[in-house]
N, C-alpha and C positions, 0 to 999 in steps of 0.2 A: 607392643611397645615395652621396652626395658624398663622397669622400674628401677629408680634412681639409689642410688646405695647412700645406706645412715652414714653421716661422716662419725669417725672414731670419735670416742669419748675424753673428753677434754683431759690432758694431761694433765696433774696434781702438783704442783713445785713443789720438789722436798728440799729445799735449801737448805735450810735450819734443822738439827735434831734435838735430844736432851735426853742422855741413858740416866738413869735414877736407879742406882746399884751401888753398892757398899763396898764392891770387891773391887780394887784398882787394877790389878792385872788384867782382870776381864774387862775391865769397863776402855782400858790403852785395846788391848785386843779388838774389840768391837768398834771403838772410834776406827782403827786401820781399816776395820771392813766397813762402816759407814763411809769414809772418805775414799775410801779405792773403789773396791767391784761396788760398789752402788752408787755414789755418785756426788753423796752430798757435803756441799762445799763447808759450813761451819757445827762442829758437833762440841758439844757441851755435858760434862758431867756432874750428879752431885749425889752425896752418899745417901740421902734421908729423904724419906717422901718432904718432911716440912721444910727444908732447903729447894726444893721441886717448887712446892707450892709458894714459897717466898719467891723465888726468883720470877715464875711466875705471875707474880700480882706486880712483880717491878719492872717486867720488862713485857717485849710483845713475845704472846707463847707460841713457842716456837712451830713449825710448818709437820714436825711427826714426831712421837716422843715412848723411848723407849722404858718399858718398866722391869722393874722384876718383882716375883712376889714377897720375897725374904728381904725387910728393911730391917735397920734397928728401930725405927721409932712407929713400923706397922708391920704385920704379918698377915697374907693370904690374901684372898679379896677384899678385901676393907681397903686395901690402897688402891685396888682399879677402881671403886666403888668412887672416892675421893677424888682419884686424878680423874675420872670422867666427867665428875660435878664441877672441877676447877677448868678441864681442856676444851671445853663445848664442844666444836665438832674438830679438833684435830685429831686423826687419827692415833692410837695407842696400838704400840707391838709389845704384848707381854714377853719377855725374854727369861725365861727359868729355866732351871734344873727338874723341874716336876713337873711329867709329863703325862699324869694320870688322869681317864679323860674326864672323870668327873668335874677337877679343877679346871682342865681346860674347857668344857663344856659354861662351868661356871664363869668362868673370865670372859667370854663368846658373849654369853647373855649377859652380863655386865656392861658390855657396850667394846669391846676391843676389837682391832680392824683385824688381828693377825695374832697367830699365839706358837714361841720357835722354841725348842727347846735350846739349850744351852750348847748342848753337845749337837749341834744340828753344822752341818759344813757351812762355808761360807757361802757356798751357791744357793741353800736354802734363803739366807737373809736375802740375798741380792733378789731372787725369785718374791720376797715377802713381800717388798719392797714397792719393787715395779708393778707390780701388781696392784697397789694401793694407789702410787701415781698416773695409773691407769684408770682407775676407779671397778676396778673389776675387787669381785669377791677373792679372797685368799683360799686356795685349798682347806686350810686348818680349821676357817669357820664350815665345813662342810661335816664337822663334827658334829651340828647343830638337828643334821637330817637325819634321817630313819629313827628318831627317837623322842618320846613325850618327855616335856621339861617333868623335873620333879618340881614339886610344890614351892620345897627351898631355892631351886633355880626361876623360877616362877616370884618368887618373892625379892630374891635378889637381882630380879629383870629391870620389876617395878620400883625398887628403891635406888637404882641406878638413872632410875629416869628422872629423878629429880635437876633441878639446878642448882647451881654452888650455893644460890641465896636459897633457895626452898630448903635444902639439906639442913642450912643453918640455921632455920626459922623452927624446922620439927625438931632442932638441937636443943635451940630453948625451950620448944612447947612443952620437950620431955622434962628439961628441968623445972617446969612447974612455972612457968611467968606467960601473964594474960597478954593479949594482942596488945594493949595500948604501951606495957612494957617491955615488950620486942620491937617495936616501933620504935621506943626512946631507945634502948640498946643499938638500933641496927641506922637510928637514925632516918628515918621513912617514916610516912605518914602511915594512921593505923588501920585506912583502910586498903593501902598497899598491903600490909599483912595478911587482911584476909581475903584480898584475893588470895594471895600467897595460898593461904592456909585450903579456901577452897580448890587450888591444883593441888596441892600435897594430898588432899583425900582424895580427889579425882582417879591421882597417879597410881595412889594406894591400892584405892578401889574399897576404902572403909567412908564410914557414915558420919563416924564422929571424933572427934579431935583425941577423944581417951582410946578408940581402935587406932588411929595413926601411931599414938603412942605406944602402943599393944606393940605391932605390928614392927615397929622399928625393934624394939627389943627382944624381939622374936627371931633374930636375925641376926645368925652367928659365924659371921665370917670365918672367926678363927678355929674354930669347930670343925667347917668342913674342911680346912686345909690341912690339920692336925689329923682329922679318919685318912686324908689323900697320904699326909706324910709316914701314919704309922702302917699304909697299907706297903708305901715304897723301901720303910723300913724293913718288910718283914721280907718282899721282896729279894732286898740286899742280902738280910741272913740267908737265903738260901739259894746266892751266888748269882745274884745276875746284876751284871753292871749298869750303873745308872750315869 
């Protein structure tokens, strides 16, 4: 007797996008490819991660949202770190010019569906894409296999697992204000907090609220984008095109 075949895996609506890139040329460019070879019907741009995250809190976010890592108002992964805590589960395609895999490995583990280089043809987005509204893995996270995370991708896994409100509850913790006045701050009762506060150690995987605070500060985004950008620098002097 035939056994019955898995029906395919539910199609993902990409209807909605939102590129978050400072470059206008690029950003007209990539709307044409979002709207043409891929498929989706309404795309939206805005230059600043905090233009992202505003329009976000006013509106519904949208069905797939494209980043880059070079903002003016964030640098490196500290903005995938941020747009994951604000996008829940909508998928995120990092779109950069850096394509060295330490960062993209770090972007991966930070929670991104898909990671394209800039200079990457249109068939690669179209290929990113479909893929994601397939629900199937992307090639690009298969960067993730044949190799142990380091420590700092490891830590930058766990700090990405937070949500918008936990992220902003260890914000306070770190500035120094006790549970009952993050609760008046955040507006929540104080034993929401610590629940809060016990998944924030959880996620950490620290004991106590001054390791949480350790641990966040521990964690330097812009650090490892800056070793990735002076390795492509040095690259460049010695003539290879990026």
């Amino acid at each position: 007797m035939e056994q019955a075949q898995q029906p395919p895996p539910p199609i993902r609506p990409l209807n909605t996008a939102l590129i978050v890139d400072d470059h206008p040329l690029f950003c007209d460019a990539l709307s044409m490819t979002l709207t043409g070879p891929v498929g989706i019907a309404r795309v939206e741009a805005v230059g600043s991660l905090a233009e992202a995250l505003d329009r976000m809190a006013r509106e519904p976010v949208p069905d797939v949202i494209v980043l880059d890592l070079h903002l003016p108002d964030v640098n490196g992964l500290e903005g995938v770190v941020r747009m994951r805590q604000a996008a829940a589960e909508r998928p995120i395609i990092v779109v950069s010019s850096m394509d060295e895999r330490r960062v993209v490995r770090g972007a991966l583990l930070a929670g991104v569906s898909a990671y394209v280089p800039k200079h990457a043809p249109r068939e690669a987005f179209r290929e990113a894409f479909a893929a994601i509204a397939r629900g199937e893995v992307h090639a690009s996270r298969l960067a993730l296999d044949n190799a142990t995370p380091s420590l700092a991708e490891e830590a930058l896994a766990r700090l990405a697992s937070l949500t918008r409100q936990q992220a902003r509850i260890l914000q306070l913790i770190s500035a120094g204000l006790l549970n009952k006045q993050i609760a008046h701050e955040l507006s929540i009762a104080e034993t929401t907090v610590k629940a809060h506060v016990t998944a924030i150690m959880r996620k950490l995987r620290v004991q106590t609220r001054t390791q949480a605070v350790l641990f966040a500060q521990d964690i330097s985004f812009n650090a490892m984008t800056a070793e990735a950008g002076a390795e492509i620098a040095g690259h460049d002097s010695e003539g290879v095109n990026r």
